[in-house]
Biotite code that builds the C-alpha atoms (Angstrom):
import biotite.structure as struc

atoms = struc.array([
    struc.Atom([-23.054, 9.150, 29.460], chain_id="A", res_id=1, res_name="UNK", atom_name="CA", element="C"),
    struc.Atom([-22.426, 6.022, 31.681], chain_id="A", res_id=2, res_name="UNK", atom_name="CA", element="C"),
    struc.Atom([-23.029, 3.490, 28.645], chain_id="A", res_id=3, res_name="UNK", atom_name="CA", element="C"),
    struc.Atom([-19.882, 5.521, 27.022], chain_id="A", res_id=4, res_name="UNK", atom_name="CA", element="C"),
    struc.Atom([-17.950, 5.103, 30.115], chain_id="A", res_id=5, res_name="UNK", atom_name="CA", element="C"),
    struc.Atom([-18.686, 1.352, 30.464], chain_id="A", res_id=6, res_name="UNK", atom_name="CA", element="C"),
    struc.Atom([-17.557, 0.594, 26.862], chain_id="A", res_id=7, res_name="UNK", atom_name="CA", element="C"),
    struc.Atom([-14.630, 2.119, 27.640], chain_id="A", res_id=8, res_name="UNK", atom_name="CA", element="C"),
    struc.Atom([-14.325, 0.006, 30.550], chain_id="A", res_id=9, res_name="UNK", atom_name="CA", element="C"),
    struc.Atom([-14.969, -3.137, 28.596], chain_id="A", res_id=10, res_name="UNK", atom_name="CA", element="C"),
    struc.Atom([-12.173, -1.843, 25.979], chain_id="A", res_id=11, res_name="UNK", atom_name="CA", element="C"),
    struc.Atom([-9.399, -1.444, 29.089], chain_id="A", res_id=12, res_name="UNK", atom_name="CA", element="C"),
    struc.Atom([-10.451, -4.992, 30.512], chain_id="A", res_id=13, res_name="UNK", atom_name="CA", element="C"),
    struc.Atom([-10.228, -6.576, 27.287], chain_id="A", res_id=14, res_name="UNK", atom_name="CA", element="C"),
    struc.Atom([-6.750, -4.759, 26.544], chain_id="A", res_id=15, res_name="UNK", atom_name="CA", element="C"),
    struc.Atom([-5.569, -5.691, 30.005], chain_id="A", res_id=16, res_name="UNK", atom_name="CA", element="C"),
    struc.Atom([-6.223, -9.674, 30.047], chain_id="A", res_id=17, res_name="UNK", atom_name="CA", element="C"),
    struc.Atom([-6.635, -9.618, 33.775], chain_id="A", res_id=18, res_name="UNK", atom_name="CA", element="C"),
    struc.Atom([-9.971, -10.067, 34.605], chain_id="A", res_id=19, res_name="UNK", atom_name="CA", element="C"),
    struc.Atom([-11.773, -13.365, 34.569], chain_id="A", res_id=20, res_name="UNK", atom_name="CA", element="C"),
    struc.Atom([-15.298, -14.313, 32.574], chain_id="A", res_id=21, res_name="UNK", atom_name="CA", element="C"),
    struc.Atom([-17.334, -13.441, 35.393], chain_id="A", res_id=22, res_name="UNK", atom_name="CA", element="C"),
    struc.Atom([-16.413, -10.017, 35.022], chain_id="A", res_id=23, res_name="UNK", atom_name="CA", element="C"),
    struc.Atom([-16.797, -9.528, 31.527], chain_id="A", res_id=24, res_name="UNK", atom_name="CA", element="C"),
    struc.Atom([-19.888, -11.287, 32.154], chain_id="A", res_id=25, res_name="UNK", atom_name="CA", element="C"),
    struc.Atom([-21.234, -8.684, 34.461], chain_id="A", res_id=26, res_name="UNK", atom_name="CA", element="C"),
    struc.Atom([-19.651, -5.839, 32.249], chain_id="A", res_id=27, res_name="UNK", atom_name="CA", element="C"),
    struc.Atom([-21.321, -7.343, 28.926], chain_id="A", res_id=28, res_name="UNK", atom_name="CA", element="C"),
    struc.Atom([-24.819, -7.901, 30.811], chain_id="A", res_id=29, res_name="UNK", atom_name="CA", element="C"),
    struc.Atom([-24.657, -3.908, 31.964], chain_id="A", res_id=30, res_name="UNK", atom_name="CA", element="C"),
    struc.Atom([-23.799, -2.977, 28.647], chain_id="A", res_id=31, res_name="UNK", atom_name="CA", element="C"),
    struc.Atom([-26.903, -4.895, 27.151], chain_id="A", res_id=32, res_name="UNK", atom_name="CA", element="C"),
    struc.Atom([-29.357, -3.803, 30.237], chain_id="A", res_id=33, res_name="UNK", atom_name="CA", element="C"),
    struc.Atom([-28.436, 0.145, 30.264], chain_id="A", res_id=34, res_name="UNK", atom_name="CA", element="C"),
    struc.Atom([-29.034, 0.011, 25.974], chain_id="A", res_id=35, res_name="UNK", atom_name="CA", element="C"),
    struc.Atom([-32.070, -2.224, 25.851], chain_id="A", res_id=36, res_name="UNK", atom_name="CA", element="C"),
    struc.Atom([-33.615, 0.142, 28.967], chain_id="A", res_id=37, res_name="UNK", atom_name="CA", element="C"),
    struc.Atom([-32.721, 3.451, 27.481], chain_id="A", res_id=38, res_name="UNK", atom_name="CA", element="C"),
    struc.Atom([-34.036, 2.084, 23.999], chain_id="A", res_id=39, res_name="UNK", atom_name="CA", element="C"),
    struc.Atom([-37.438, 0.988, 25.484], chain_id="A", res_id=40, res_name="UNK", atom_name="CA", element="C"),
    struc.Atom([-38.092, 3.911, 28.004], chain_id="A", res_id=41, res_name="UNK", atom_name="CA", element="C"),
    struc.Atom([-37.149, 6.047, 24.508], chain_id="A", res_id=42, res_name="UNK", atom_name="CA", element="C"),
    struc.Atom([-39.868, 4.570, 22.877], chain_id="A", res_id=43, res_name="UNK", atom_name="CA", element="C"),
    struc.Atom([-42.393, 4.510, 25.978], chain_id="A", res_id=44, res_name="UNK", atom_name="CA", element="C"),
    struc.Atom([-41.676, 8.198, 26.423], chain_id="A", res_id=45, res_name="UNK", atom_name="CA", element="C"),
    struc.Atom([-42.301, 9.312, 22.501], chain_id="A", res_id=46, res_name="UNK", atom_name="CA", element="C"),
    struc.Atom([-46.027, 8.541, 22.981], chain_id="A", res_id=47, res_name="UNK", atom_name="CA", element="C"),
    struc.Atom([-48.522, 10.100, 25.199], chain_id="A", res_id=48, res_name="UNK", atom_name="CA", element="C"),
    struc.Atom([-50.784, 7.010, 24.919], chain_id="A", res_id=49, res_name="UNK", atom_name="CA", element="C"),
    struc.Atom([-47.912, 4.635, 25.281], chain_id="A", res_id=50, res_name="UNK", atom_name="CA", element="C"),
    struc.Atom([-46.419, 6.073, 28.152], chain_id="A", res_id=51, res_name="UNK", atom_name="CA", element="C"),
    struc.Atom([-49.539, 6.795, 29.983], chain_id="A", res_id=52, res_name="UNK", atom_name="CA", element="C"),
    struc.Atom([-51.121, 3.389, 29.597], chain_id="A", res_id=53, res_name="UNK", atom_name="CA", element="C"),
    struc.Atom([-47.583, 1.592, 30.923], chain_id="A", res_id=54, res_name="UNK", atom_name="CA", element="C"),
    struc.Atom([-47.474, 4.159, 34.111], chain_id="A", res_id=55, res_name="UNK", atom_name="CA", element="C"),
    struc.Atom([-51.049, 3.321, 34.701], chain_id="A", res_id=56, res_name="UNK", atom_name="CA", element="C"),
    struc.Atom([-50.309, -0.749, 34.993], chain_id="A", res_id=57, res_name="UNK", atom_name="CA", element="C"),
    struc.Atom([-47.304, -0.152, 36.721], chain_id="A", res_id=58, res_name="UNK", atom_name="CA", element="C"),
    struc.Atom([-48.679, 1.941, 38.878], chain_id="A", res_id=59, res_name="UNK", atom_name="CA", element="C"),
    struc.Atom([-51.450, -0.212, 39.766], chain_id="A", res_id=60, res_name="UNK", atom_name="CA", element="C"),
    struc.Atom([-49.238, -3.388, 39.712], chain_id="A", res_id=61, res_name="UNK", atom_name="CA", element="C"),
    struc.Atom([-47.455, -1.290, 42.715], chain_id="A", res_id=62, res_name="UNK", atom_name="CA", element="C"),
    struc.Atom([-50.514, -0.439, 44.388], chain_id="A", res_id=63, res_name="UNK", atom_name="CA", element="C"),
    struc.Atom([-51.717, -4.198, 44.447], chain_id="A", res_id=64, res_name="UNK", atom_name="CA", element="C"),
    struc.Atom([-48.155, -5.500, 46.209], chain_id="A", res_id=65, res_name="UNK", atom_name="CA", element="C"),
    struc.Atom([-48.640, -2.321, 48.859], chain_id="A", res_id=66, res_name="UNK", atom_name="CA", element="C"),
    struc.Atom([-52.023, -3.340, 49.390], chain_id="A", res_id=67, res_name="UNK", atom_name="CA", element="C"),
    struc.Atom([-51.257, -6.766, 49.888], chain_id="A", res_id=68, res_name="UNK", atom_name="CA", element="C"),
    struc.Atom([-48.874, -5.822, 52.401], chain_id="A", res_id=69, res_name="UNK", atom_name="CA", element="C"),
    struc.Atom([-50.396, -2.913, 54.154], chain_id="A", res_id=70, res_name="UNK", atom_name="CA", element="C"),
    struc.Atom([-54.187, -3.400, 53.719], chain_id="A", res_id=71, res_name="UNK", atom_name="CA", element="C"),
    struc.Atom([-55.164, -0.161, 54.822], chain_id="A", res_id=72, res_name="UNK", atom_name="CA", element="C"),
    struc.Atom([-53.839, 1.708, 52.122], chain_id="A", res_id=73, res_name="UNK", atom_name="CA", element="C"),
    struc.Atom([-55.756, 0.710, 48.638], chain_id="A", res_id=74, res_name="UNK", atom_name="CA", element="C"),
    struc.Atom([-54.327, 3.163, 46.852], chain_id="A", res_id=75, res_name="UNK", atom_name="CA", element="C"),
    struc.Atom([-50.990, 4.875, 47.959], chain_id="A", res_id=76, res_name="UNK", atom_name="CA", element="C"),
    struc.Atom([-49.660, 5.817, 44.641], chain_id="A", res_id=77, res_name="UNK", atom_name="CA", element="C"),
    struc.Atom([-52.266, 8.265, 42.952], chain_id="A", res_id=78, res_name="UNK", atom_name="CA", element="C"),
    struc.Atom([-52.620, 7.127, 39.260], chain_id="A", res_id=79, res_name="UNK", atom_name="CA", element="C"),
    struc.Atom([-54.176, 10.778, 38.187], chain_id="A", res_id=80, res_name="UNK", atom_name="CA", element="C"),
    struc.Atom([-51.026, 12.209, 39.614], chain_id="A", res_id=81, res_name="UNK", atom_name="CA", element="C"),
    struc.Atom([-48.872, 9.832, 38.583], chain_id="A", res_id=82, res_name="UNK", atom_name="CA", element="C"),
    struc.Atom([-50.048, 10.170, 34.644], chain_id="A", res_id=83, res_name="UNK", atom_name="CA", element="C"),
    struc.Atom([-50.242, 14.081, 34.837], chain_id="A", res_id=84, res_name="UNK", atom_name="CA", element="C"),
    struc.Atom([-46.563, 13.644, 35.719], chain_id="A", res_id=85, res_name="UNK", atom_name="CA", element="C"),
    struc.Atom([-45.624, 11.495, 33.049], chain_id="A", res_id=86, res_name="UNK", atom_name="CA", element="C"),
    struc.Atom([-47.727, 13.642, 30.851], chain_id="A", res_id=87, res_name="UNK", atom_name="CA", element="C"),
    struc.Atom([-45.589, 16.450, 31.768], chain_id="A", res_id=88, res_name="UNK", atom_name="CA", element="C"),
    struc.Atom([-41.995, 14.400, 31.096], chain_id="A", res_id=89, res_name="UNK", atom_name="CA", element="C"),
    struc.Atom([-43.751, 13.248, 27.479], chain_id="A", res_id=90, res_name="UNK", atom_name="CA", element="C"),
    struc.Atom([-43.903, 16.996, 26.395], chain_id="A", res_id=91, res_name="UNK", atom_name="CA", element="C"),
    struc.Atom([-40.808, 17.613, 27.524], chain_id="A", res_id=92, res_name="UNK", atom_name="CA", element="C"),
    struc.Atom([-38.937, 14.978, 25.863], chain_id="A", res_id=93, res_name="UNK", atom_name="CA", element="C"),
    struc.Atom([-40.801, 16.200, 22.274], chain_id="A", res_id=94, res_name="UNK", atom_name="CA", element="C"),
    struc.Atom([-39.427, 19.723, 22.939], chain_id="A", res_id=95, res_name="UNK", atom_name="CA", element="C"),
    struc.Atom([-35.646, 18.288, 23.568], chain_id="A", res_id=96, res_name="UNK", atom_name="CA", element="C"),
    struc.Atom([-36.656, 16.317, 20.842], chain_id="A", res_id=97, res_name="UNK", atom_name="CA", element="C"),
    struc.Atom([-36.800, 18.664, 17.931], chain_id="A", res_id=98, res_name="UNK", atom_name="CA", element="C"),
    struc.Atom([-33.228, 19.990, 19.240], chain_id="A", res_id=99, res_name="UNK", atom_name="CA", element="C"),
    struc.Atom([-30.729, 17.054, 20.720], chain_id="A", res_id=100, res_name="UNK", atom_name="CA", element="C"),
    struc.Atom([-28.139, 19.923, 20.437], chain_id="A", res_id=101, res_name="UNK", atom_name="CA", element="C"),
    struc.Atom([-29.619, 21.359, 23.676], chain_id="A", res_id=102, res_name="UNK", atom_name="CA", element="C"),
    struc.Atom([-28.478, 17.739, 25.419], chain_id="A", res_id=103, res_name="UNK", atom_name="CA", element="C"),
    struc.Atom([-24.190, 18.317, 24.720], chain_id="A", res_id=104, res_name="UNK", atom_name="CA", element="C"),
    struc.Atom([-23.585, 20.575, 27.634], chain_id="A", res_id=105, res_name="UNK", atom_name="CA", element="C"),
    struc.Atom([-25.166, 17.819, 30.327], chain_id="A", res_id=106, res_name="UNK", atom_name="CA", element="C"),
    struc.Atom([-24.000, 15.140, 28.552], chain_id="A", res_id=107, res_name="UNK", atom_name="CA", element="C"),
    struc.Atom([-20.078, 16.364, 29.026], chain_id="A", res_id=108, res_name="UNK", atom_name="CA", element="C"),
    struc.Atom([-21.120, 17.755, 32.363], chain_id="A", res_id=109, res_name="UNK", atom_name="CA", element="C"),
    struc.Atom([-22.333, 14.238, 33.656], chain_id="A", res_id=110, res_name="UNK", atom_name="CA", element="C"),
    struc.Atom([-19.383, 12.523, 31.209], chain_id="A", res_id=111, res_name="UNK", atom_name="CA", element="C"),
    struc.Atom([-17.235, 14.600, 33.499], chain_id="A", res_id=112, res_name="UNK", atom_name="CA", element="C"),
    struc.Atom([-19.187, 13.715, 36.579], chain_id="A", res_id=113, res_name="UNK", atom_name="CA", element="C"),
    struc.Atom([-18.978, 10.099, 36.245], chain_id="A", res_id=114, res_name="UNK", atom_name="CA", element="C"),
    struc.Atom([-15.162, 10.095, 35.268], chain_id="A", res_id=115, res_name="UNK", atom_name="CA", element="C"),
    struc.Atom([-14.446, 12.365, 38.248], chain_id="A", res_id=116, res_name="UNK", atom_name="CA", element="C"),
    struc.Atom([-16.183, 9.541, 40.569], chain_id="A", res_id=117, res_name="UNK", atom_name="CA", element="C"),
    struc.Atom([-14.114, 6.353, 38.630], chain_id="A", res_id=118, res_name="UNK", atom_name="CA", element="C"),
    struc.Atom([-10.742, 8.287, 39.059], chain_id="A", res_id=119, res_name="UNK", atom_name="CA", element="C"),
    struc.Atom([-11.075, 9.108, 42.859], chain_id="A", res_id=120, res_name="UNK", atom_name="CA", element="C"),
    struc.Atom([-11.287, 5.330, 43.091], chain_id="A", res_id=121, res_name="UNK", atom_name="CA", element="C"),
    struc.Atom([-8.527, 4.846, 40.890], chain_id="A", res_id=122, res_name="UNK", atom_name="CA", element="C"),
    struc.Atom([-6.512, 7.861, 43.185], chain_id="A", res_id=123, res_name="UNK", atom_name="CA", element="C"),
    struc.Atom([-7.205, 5.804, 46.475], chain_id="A", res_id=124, res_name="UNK", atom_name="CA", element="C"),
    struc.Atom([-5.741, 2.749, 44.967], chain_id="A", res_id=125, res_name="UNK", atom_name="CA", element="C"),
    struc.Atom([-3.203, 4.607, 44.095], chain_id="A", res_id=126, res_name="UNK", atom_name="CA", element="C"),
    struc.Atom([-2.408, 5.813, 47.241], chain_id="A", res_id=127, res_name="UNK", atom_name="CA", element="C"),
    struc.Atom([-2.658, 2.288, 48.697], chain_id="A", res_id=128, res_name="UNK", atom_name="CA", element="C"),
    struc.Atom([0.476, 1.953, 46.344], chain_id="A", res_id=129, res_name="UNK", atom_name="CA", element="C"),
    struc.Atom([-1.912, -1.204, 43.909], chain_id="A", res_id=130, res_name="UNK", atom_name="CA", element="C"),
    struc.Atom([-2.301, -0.382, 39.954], chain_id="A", res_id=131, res_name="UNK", atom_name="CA", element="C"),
    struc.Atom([-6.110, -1.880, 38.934], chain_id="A", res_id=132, res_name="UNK", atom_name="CA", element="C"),
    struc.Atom([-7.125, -2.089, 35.663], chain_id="A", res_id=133, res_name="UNK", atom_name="CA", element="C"),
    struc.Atom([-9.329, 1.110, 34.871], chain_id="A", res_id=134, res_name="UNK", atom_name="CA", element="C"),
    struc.Atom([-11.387, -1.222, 33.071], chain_id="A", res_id=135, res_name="UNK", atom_name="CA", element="C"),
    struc.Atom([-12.606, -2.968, 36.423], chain_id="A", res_id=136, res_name="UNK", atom_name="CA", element="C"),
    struc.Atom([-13.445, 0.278, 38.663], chain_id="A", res_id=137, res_name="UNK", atom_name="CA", element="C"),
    struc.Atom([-15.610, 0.985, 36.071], chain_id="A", res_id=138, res_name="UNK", atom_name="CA", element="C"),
    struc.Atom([-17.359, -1.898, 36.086], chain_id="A", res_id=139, res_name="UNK", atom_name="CA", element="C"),
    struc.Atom([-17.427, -1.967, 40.161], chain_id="A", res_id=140, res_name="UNK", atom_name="CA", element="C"),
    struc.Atom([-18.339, 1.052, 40.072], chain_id="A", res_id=141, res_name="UNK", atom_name="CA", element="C"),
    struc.Atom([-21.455, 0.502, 37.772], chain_id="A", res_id=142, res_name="UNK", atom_name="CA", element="C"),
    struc.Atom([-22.235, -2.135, 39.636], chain_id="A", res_id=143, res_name="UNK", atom_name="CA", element="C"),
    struc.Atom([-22.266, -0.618, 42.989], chain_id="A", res_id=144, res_name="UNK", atom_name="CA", element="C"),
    struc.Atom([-24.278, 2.257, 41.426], chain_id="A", res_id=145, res_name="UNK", atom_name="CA", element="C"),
    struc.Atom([-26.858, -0.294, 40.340], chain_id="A", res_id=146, res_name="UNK", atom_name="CA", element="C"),
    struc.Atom([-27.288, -1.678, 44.245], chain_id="A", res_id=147, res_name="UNK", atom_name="CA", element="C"),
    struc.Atom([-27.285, 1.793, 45.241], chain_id="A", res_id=148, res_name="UNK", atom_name="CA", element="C"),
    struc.Atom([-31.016, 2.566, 42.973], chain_id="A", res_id=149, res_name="UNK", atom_name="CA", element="C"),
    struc.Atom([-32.563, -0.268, 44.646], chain_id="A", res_id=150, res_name="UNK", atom_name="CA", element="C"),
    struc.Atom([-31.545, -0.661, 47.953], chain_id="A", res_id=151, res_name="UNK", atom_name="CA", element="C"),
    struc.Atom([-33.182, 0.612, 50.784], chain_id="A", res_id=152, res_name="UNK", atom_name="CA", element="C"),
    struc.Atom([-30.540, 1.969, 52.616], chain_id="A", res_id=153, res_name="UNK", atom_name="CA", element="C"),
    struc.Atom([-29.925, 5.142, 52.236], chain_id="A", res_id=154, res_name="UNK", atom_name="CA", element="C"),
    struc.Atom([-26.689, 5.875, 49.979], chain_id="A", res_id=155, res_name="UNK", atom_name="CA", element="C"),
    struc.Atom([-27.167, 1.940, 49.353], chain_id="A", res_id=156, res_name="UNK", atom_name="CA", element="C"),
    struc.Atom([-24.540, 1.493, 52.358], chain_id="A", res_id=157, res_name="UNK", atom_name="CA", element="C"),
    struc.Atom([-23.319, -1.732, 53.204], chain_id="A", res_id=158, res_name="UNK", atom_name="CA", element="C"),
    struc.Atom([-25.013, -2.905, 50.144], chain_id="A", res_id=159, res_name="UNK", atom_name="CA", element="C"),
    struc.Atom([-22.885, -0.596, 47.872], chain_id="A", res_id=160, res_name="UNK", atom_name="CA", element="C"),
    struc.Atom([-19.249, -1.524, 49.417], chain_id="A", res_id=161, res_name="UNK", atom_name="CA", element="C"),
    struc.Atom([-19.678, -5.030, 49.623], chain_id="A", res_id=162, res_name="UNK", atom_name="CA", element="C"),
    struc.Atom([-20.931, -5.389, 46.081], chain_id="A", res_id=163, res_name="UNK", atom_name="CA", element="C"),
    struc.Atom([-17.689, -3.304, 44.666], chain_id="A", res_id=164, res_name="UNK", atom_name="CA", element="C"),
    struc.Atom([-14.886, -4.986, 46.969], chain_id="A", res_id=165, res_name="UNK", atom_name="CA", element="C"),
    struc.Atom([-16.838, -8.528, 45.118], chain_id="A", res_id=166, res_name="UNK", atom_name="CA", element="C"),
    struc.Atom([-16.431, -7.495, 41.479], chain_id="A", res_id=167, res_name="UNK", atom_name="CA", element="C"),
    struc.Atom([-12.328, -6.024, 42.862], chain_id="A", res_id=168, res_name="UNK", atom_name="CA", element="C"),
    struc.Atom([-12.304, -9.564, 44.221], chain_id="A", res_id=169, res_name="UNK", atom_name="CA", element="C"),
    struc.Atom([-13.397, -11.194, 40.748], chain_id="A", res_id=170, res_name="UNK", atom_name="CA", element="C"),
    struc.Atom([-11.246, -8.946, 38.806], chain_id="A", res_id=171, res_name="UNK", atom_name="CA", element="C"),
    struc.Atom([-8.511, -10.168, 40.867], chain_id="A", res_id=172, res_name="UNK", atom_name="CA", element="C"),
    struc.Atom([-8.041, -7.470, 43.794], chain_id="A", res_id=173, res_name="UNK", atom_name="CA", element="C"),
    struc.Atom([-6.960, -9.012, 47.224], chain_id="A", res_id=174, res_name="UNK", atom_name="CA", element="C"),
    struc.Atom([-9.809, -7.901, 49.462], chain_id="A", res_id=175, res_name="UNK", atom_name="CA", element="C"),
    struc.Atom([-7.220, -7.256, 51.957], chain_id="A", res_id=176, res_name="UNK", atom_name="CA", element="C"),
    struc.Atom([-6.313, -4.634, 50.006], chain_id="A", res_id=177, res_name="UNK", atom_name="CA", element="C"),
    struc.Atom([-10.068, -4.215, 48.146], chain_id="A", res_id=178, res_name="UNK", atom_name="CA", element="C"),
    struc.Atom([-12.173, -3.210, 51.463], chain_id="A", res_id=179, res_name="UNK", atom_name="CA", element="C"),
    struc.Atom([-10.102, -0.693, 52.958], chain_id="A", res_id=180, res_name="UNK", atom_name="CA", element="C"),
    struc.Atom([-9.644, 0.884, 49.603], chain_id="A", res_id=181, res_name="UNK", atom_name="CA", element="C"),
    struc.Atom([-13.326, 1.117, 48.990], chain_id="A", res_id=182, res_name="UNK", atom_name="CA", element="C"),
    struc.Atom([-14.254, 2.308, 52.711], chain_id="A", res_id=183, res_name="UNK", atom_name="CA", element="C"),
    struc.Atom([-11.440, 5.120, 51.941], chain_id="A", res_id=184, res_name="UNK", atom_name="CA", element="C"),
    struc.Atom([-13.486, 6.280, 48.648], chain_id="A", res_id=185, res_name="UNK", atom_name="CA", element="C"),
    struc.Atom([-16.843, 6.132, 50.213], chain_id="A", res_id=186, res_name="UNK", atom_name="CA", element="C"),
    struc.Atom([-15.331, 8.108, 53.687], chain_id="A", res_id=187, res_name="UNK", atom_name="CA", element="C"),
    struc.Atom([-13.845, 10.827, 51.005], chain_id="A", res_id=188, res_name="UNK", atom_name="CA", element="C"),
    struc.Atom([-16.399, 10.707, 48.841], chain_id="A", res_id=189, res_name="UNK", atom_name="CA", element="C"),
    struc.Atom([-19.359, 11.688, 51.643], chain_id="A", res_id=190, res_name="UNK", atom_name="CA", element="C"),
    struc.Atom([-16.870, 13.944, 52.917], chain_id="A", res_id=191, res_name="UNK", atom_name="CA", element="C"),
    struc.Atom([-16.391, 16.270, 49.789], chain_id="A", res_id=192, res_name="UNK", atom_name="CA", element="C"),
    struc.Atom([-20.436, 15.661, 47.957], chain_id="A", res_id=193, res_name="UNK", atom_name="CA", element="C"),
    struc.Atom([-22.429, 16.014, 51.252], chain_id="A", res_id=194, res_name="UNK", atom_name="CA", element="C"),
    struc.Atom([-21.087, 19.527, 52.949], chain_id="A", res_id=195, res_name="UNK", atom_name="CA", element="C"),
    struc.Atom([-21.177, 20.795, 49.416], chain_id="A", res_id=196, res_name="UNK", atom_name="CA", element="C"),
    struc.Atom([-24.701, 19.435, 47.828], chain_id="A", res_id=197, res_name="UNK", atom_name="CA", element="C"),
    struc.Atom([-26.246, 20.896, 51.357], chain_id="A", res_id=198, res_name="UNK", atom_name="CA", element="C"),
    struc.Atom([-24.604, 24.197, 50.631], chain_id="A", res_id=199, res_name="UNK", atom_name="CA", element="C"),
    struc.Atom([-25.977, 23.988, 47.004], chain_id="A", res_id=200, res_name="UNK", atom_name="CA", element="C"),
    struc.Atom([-29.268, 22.757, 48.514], chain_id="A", res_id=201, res_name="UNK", atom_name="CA", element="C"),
    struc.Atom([-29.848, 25.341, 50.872], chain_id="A", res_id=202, res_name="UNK", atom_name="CA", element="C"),
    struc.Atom([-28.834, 28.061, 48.704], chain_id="A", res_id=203, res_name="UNK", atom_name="CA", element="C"),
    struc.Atom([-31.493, 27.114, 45.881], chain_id="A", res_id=204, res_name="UNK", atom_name="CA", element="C"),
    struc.Atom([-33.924, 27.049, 48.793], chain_id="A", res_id=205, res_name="UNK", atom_name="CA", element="C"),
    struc.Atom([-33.171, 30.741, 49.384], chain_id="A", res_id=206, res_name="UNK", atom_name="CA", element="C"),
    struc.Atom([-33.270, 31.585, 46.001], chain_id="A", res_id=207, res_name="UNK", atom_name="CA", element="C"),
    struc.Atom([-36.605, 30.349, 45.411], chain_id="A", res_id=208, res_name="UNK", atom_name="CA", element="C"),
    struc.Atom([-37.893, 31.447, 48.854], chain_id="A", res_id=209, res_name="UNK", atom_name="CA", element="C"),
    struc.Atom([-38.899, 28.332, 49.677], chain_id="A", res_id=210, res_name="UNK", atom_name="CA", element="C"),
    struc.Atom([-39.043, 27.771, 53.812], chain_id="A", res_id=211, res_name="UNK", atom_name="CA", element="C"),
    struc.Atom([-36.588, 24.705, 54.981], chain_id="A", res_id=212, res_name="UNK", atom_name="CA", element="C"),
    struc.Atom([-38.553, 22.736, 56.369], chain_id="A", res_id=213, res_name="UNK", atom_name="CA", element="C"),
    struc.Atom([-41.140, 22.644, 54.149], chain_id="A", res_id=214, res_name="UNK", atom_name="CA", element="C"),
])
């Protein structure tokens, strides 16, 4: 779903004219990463052996660096566990393969969810009274997003508005008028997901029964 928003974002920033190399740069290298990642964890996932022999190097590999920084713990990631679970997702992904028909609803549902997130940026600027090229939050956005996975902040904050308010700045967005638009989305953006996804959280727990603070 994001790789369909991001060519569309490549298609409005090539339309518009107004955003410099480096951003089409960062756009095009997104573009290449997201389908060269989806095509090889595709074809790590369609085989038991495949994907259980990769999870049990990289698993390892990820052991070794812990170990080398926290000695006392030779093992933190359990491989067992770690290839059951992967053994799991494998059969899975066979029984969604024989019908891709059963992927269209969460497809448009996180199509809608990612287009709901680029035009609340696109309604702050907005209300700042500055037109940006639809083209460019998408590509801040994705970028942002990208931070966000690794960072180890939670929400990737600090990490995720400075890297958006640099591609606005690249794309040709005052920062002046770039940072307190972005601090505006993230304040209403925490505002509206966080009360909700606890509600949504909670009542799931209840449903299953399942004590809080487990």
């Amino acid at each position: 779903s994001f790789q369909l928003l991001l060519g569309i974002g490549l298609i409005f920033l090539a339309i518009g004219g107004d955003a410099n190399d480096f951003v089409l740069l960062i756009a095009g290298s997104l573009a290449t990463l997201l389908f060269i990642g989806t095509t090889f964890v595709t074809y790590i996932v369609g085989s038991e052996k495949r994907i259980k022999s990769f999870m049990t190097v990289l698993t390892q590999v990820i052991n070794k660096i812990i170990y080398f920084v926290r000695p006392k713990h030779p093992e933190t990631i359990n491989v067992s566990r770690v290839q059951q679970v992967f053994s799991d997702l494998h059969k899975n992904y066979m029984k969604i393969k024989k019908d891709f028909g059963q992927l269209k609803k969460p497809l448009l549902f996180a199509l809608f969810a990612n287009f709901a997130e680029v035009s609340a940026i696109f309604v702050v600027f907005a209300a700042f009274g500055i037109f940006v090229n639809p083209g460019a939050i998408i590509v801040a956005y994705a970028v942002a997003n990208f931070a966000g996975i690794v960072s180890i902040l939670p929400g990737g904050v600090g990490v995720y508005e400075a890297l958006m308010t640099g591609v606005f700045a690249a794309a040709g967005v005052p920062a002046a008028i770039s940072i307190p638009v972005v601090l505006a989305y993230r304040v209403v953006n925490m505002s509206i997901q966080l009360p909700t996804g606890y509600f949504f959280y909670q009542k799931n727990l209840h449903a299953k029964d399942i004590p809080t603070n487990s």
